[in-house]
MIKENU-704836 format. One record per residue: residue number from 1; residue in three letters; z negated, x negated, y of N, C-alpha, C, O in turn. Coordinates in nm, 2 decimals. Example, Ala and Ser with C-alpha at 12.3 -4.5 7.8 and 13.67 -1.06 7.14 Angstrom:
<pts>
+-----+-----+--------+--------+--------+--------+--------+--------+--------+--------+--------+--------+--------+--------+
!   i !  aa !   n.zz !   n.xx !   n.yy !  ca.zz !  ca.xx !  ca.yy !   c.zz !   c.xx !   c.yy !   o.zz !   o.xx !   o.yy !
+-----+-----+--------+--------+--------+--------+--------+--------+--------+--------+--------+--------+--------+--------+
!   1 ! ALA !  -0.78 !  -1.32 !  -0.57 !  -0.78 !  -1.23 !  -0.45 !  -0.78 !  -1.32 !  -0.33 !  -0.85 !  -1.42 !  -0.33 !
!   2 ! SER !  -0.71 !  -1.28 !  -0.22 !  -0.71 !  -1.37 !  -0.11 !  -0.79 !  -1.29 !   0.00 !  -0.80 !  -1.34 !   0.11 !
+-----+-----+--------+--------+--------+--------+--------+--------+--------+--------+--------+--------+--------+--------+
</pts>
This chain:
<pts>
+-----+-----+--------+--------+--------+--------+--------+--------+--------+--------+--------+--------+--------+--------+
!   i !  aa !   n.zz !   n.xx !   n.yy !  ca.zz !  ca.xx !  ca.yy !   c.zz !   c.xx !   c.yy !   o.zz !   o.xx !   o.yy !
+-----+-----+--------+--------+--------+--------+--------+--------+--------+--------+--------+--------+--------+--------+
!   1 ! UNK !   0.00 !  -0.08 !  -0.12 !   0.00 !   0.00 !   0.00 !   0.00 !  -0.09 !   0.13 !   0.09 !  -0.07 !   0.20 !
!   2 ! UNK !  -0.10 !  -0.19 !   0.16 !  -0.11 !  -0.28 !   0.22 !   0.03 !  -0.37 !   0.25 !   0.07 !  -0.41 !   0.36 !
!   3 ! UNK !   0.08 !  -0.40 !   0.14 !   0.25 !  -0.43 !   0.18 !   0.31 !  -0.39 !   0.20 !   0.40 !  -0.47 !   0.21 !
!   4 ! UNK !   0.34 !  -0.26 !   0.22 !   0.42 !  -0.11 !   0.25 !   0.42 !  -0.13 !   0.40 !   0.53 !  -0.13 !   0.47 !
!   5 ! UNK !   0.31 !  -0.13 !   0.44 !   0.27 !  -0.10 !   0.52 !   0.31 !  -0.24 !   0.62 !   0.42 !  -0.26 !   0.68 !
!   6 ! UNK !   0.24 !  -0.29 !   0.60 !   0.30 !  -0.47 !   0.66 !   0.46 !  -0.46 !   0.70 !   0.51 !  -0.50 !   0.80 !
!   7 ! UNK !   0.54 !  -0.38 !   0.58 !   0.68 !  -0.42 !   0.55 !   0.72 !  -0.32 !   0.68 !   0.80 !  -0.35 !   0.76 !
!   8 ! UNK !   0.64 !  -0.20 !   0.69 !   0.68 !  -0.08 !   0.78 !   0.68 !  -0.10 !   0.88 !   0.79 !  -0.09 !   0.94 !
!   9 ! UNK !   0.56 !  -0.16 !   0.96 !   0.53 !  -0.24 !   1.06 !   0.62 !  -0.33 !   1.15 !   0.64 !  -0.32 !   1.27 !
!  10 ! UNK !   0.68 !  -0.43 !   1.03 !   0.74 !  -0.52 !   1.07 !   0.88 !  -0.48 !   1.08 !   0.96 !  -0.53 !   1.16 !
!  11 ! UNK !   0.90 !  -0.38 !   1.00 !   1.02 !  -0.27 !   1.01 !   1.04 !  -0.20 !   1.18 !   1.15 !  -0.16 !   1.22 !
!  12 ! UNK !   0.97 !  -0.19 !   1.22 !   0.92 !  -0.11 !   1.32 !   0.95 !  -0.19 !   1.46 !   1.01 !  -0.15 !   1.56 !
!  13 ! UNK !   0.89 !  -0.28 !   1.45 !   0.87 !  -0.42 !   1.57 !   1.01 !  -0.48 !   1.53 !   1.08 !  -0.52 !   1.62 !
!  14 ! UNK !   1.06 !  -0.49 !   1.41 !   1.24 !  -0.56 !   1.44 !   1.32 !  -0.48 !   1.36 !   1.37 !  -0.53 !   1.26 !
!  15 ! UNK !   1.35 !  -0.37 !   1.38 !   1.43 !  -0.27 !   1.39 !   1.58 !  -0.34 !   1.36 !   1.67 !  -0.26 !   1.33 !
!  16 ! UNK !   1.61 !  -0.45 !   1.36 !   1.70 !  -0.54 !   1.31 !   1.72 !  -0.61 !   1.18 !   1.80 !  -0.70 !   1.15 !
!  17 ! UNK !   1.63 !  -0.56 !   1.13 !   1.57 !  -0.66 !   1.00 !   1.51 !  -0.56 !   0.95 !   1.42 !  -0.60 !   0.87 !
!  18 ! UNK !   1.54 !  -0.43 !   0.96 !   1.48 !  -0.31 !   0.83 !   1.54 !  -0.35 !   0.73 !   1.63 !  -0.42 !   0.70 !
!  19 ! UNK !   1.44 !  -0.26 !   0.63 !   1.51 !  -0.26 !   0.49 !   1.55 !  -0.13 !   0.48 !   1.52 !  -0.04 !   0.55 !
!  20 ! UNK !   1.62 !  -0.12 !   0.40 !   1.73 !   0.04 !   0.36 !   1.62 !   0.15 !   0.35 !   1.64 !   0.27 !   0.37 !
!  21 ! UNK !   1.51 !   0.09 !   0.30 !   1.41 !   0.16 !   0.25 !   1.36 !   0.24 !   0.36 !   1.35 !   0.36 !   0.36 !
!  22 ! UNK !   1.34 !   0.16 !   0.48 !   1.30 !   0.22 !   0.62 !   1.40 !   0.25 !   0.70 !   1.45 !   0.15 !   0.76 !
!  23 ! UNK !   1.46 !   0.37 !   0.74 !   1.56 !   0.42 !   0.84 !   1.53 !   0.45 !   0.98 !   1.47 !   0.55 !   1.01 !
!  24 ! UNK !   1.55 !   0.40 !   1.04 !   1.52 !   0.50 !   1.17 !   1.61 !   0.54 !   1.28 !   1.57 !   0.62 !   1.36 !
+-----+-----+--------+--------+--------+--------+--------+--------+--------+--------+--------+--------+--------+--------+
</pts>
């Protein structure tokens, strides 16, 4: 969960470097 979350985060702050996993 803790890495989910880290991964979301960082997903979030570089919106350029999502994973497929995370859309936005």
């Amino acid at each position: 969960m803790k890495l989910d979350f880290i991964s979301y985060t960082i997903c979030f702050l570089y919106k350029n470097k999502c994973h497929v996993k995370y859309q936005f």
